[in-house]
C-alpha positions as CSV (number, residue, x, y, z in Angstrom):
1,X,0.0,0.0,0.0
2,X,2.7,2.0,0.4
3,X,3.0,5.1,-2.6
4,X,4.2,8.4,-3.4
5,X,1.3,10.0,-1.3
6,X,2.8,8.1,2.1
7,X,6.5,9.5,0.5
8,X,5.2,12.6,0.8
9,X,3.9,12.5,3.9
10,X,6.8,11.3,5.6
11,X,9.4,14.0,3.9
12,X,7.0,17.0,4.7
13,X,7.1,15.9,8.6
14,X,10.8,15.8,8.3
15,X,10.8,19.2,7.3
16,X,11.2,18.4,3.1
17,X,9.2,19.9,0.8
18,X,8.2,16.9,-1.3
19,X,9.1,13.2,-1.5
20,X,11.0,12.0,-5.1
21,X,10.4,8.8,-4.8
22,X,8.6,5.9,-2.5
23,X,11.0,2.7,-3.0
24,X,11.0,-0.5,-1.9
25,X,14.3,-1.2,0.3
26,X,16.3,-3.9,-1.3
27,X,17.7,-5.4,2.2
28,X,15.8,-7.0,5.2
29,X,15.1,-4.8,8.1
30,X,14.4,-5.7,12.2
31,X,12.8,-3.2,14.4
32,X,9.5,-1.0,14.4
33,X,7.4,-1.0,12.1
34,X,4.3,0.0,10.7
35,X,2.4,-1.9,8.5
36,X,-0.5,-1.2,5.5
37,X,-0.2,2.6,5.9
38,X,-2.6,4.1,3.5
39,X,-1.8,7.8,3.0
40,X,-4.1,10.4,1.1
41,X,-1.1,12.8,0.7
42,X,-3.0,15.3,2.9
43,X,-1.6,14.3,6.3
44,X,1.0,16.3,8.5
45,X,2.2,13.2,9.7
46,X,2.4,10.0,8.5
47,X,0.7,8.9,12.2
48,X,-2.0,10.9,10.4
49,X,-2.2,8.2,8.0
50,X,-4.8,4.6,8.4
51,X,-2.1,2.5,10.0
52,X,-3.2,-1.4,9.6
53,X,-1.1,-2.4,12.7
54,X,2.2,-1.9,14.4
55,X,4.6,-5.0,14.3
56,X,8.2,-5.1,16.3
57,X,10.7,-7.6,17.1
58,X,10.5,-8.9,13.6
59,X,12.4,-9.7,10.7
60,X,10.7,-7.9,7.4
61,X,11.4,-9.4,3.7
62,X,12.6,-6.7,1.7
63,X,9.1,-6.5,-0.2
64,X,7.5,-5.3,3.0
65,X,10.1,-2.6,3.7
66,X,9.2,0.8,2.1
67,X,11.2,4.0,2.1
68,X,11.1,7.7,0.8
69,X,13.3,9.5,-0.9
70,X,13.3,13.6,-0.3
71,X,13.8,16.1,-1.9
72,X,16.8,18.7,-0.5
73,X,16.0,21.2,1.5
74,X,19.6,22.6,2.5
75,X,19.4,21.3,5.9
76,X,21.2,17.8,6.5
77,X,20.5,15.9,9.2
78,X,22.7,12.5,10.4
């Protein structure tokens, strides 16, 4: 479920203007996360979005995983 509009969602609350891209991470991943988040692009924050569930403690195949790639904003955060 996871598309541009959730991309966008999540790079606005992190202070981006837009997301460039909403790909699929291409390694596994273990630790929070939240799963069938459906996003109407409207959202502040992606806890704004319909959240199907929360899972931890897990290992996630990299199909599952999602990410979001931002646009710059010229301030860098690590």
């Amino acid at each position: 479920m996871w598309e541009m509009e959730a991309a966008n969602v999540v790079c606005r609350q992190l202070g981006h203007e837009k997301a460039l891209g909403a790909p699929r991470n291409e390694q596994e991943y273990v630790g929070i996360c939240l799963g069938n988040v459906l996003c109407t692009g409207n959202e502040s924050s992606v806890l704004g979005c319909e959240i199907g569930e929360w899972i931890t403690g897990h290992s996630y195949e990299e199909s599952s995983v999602a990410s979001a790639v931002c646009s710059p904003t010229g301030n860098l955060f690590y």
